[in-house]
C-alpha positions in Angstrom: -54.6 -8.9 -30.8 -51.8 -6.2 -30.8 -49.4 -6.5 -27.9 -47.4 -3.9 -27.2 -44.4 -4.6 -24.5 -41.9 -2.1 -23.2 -38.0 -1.8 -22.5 -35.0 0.5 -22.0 -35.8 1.8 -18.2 -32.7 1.4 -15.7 -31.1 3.4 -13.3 -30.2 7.2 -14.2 -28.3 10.2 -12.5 -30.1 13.2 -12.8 -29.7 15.0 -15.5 -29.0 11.9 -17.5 -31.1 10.5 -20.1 -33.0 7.2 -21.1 -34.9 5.7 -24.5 -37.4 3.7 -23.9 -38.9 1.7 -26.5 -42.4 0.1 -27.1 -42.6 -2.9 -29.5 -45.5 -4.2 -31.0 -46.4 -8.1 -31.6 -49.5 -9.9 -32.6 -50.1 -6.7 -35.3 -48.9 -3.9 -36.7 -49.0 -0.7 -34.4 -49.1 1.8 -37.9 -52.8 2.1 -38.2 -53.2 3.5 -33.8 -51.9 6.6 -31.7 -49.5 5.2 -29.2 -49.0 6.8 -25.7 -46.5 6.6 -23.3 -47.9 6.9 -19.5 -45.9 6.1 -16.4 -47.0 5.9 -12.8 -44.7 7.1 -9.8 -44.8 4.8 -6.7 -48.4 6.1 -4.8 -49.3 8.1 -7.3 -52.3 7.4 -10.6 -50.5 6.4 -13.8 -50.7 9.6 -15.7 -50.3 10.1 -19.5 -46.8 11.4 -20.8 -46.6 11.7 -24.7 -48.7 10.7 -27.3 -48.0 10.4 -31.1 -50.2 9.6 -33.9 -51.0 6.9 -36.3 -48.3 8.5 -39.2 -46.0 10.6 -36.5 -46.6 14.0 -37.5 -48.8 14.6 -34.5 -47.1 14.6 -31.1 -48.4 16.0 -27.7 -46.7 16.2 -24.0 -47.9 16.9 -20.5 -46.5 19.7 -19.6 -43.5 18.5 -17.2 -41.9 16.6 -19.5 -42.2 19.4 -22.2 -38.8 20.3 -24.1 -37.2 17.0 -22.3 -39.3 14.5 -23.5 -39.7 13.5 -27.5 -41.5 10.5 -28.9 -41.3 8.9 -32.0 -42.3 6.3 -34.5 -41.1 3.7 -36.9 -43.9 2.0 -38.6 -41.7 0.0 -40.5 -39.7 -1.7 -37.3 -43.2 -1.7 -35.5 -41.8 0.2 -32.9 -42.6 3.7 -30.6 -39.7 5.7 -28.8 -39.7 8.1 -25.9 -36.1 9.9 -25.4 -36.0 11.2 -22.4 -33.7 13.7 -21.1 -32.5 16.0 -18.5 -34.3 13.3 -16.0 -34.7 14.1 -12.4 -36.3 12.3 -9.2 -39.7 13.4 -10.2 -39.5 11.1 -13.5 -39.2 7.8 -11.4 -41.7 5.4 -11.8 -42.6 2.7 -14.3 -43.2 3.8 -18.0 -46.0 1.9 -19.9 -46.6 2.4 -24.0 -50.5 1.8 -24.8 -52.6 1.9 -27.7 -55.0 5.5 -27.9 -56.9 3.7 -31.0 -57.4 6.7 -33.4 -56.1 9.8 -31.9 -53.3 11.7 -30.2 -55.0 14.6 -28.5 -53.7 17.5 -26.8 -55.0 17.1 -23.4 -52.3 13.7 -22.7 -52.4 14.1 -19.6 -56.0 12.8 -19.1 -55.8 10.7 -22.2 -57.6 6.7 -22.0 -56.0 4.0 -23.4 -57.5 1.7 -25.7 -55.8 -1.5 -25.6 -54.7 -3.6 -22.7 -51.5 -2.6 -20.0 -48.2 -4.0 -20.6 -46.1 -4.7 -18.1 -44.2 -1.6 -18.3 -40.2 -0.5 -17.7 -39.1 0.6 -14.6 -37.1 4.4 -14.5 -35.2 5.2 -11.8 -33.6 9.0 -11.7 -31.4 9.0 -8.7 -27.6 9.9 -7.6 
């Protein structure tokens, strides 16, 4: 059963930046979309980027547009989410997640297939 776990949170300045990673184990992750979600303290775990099976299809909610890009190698069995430009709002703990086929527009409200990780905590703060 693919397992995906993340790392590469910590503690940022704003402005700063951050790349998380999401690495696969117990399968290969090229055949599924692959989102990254996070969840602020109090708040729902919302979707953040998701790309597709082969990469050429990425979408973003719309606050992490133009600082947020995601990215895939098949071959290392690995996802990326750079992140820059952070600010306070970003905090919270980033989770990568299997979407099965598709990467759709709408990210924000996207379901995951597969099973939680345990996630990376991000912490944007002076």
């Amino acid at each position: 059963q693919l397992q995906l776990m993340e790392s590469g949170g910590g503690l940022v300045q704003p402005g700063g930046s951050l790349r998380l990673s999401c690495a696969a184990s117990g399968g290969t992750l090229e055949y599924y979309a692959i989102g990254w979600f996070r969840q602020a303290p109090g708040m729902e775990r919302e979707g953040v980027s998701c790309i597709n099976d082969s990469g050429d299809t990425t979408h973003y909610a719309d606050p992490v547009k133009g600082r947020f890009t995601i990215s895939r190698d098949n071959a290392k069995n690995l996802v990326y989410l750079q992140m820059s430009n952070l600010n306070a709002e970003d905090t919270g703990v980033y989770y990568c997640v299997d979407l099965g086929l598709y990467c759709k527009p709408d990210v924000a409200a996207a379901v995951p297939f597969g099973d939680w990780g345990e996630g990376t905590q991000v912490t944007v703060s002076s």
